[in-house]
C-alpha positions in Angstrom: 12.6 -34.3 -3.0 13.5 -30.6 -2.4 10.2 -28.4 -3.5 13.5 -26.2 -5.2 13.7 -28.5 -7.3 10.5 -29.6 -8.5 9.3 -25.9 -9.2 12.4 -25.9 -11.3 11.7 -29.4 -13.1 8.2 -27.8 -13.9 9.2 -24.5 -14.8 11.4 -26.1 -17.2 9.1 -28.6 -18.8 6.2 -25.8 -19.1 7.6 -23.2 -19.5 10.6 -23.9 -21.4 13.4 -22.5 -19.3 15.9 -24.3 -18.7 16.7 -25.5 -15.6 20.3 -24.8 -14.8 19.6 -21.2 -16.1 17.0 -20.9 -13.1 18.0 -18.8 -10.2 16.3 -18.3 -6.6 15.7 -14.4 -6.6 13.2 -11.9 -5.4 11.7 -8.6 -6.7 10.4 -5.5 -4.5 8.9 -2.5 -5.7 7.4 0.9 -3.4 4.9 3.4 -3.9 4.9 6.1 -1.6 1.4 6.8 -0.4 0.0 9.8 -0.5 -4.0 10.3 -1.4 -5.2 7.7 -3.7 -7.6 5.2 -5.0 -5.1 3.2 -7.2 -1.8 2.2 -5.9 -0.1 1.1 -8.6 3.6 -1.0 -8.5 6.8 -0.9 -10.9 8.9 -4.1 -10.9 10.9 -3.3 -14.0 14.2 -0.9 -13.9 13.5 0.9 -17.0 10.6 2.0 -15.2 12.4 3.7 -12.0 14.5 6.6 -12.4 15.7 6.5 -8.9 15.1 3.1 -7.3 15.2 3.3 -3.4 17.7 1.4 -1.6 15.1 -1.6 -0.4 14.0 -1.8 -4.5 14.9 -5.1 -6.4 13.9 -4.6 -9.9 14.0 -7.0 -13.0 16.7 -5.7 -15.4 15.6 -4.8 -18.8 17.5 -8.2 -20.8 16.2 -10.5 -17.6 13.4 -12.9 -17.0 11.7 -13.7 -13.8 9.2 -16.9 -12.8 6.9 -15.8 -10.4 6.0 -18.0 -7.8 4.7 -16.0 -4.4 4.0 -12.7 -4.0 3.2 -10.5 -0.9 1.9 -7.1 -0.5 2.6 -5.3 2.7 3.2 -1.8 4.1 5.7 0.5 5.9 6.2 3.9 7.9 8.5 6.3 7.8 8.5 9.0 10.6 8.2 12.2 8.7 9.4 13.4 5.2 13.4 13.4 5.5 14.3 10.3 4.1 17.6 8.4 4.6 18.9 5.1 3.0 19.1 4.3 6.8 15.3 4.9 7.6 14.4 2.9 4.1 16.2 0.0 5.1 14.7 0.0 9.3 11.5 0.4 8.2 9.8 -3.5 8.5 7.5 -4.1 6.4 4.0 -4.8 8.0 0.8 -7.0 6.8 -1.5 -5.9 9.3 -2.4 -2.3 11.1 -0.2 -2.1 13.5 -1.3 0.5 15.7 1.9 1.0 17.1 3.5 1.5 13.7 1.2 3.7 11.6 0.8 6.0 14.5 -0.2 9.3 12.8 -3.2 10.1 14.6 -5.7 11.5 11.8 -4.7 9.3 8.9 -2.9 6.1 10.3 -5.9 3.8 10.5 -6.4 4.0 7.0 -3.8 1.9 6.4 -6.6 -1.1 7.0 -8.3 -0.3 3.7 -5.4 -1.7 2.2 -6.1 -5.3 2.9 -9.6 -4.3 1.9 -9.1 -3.6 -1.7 -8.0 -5.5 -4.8 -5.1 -6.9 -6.7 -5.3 -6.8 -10.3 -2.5 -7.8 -12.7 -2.4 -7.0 -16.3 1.0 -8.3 -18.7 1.3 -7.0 -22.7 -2.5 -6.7 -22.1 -3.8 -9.4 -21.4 -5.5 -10.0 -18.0 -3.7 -12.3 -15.8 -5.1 -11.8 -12.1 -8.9 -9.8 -12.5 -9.2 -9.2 -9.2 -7.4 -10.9 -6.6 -8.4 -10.4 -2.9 -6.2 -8.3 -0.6 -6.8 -10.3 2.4 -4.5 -13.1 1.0 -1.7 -10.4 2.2 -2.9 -9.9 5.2 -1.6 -11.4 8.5 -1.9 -10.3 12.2 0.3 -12.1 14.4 -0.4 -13.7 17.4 2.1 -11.9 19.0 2.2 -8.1 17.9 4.1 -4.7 18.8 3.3 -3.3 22.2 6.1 -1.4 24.9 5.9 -3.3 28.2 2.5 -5.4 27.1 0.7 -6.9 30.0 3.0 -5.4 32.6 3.9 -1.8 34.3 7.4 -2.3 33.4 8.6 -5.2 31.0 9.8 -6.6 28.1 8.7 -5.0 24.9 6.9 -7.6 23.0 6.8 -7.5 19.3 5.4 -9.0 15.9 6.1 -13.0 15.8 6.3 -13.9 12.0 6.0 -17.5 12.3 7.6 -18.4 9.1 9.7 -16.8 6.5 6.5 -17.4 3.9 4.2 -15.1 6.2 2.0 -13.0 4.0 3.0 -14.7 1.1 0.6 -16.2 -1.1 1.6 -19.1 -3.6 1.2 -17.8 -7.1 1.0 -19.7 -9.9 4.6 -19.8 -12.1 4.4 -16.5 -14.0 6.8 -15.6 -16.2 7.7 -11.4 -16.9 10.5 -9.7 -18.4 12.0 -6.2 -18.1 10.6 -5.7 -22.2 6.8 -6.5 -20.6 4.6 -4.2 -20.6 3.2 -4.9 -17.1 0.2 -3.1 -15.1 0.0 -4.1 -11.7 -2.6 -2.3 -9.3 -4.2 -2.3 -6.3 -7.4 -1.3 -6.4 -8.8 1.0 -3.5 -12.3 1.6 -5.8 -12.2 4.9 -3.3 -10.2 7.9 -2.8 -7.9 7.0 0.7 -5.5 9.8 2.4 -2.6 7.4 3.9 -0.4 10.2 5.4 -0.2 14.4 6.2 3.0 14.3 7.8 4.8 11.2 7.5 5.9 8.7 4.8 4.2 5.3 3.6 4.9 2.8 1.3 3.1 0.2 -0.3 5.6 -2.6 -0.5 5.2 -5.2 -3.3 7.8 -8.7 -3.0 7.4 -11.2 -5.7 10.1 -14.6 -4.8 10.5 -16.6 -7.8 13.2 -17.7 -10.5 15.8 -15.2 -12.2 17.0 -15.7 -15.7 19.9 -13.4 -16.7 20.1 -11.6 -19.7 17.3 -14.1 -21.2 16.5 -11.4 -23.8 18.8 -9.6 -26.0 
């Protein structure tokens, strides 16, 4: 049987949603990086003034079921942003040497897949401390201009499978009214950037409920 449709069956008999009211959906949240020990993430509307173009936030009436969640990062080429640089930026699970190419600071990038998740909803601890190497993947095949020859094809990052990076969750259910505190967890001051633009980049895949909360 489609795994759809079990996740569904058992959302509905434990959590008590009901199925038909159970949507396929994502969320993604950004924080720009600047110099920081705690990066933390917003996945709720109410909590964005201006959401960037690649945002997906949970609406304040709506419910969401958590059931994989990734945490990656992307570059930006200096400071002048455009919707059009947001939305060709790929987001990246490994340092990519060829991406975050600011020569000082781009390196740091690593300690992000050397820190710590920790998740936190109406106050009460859900994830501790959850291991930021579950995010990260370097593929096999990876950016490079004319790899392995003088002239040449560019060869670049081979995701494998849409689920790369993404690490199975078990079904969590949030709502814009939460109160939610999500973190990672440097445990270290990090500068990420002097001249250029990064994000931490959040994407939760789950169930949406519309206006589940009045």
């Amino acid at each position: 049987m489609n795994s759809i449709v079990n996740e569904k069956k058992f959302i509905e008999a434990k959590l008590g949603l009901p199925y038909a009211s159970l949507s396929q959906s994502y969320l993604r949240a950004e924080t720009s990086l600047t110099t920081t020990s705690t990066i933390p993430f917003n996945l709720q509307s109410a909590n964005v003034a201006a959401p960037l173009v690649t945002e997906k936030l949970l609406n304040l009436n709506d419910v969401f079921v958590i059931t994989n969640v990734s945490v990656g990062a992307r570059f930006i080429s200096g400071t002048t942003l455009t919707n059009q640089k947001q939305l060709n930026a790929e987001v990246i699970n490994y340092y990519d040497q060829n991406t975050f190419t600011e020569a000082t600071y781009g390196p740091n990038i690593a300690s992000l897949w050397n820190s710590n998740l920790s998740w936190i909803i109406n106050r009460r601890e859900y994830v501790p401390a959850l291991s930021m190497r579950n995010f990260l993947f370097a593929p096999i095949s990876q950016t490079a201009a004319n790899a392995g020859y003088s002239t040449g094809p560019k060869q670049t990052n081979a995701w494998n499978s849409p689920f790369t990076s993404f690490l199975p969750f078990e079904p969590t259910v949030i709502s814009g009214r939460d109160t939610l505190n999500i973190n990672v967890n440097l445990n270290s001051s990090v500068q990420f950037t002097a001249a250029n633009t990064v994000y931490a980049t959040m994407e939760v895949r789950g169930y949406l409920v519309t206006n589940a909360k009045s």
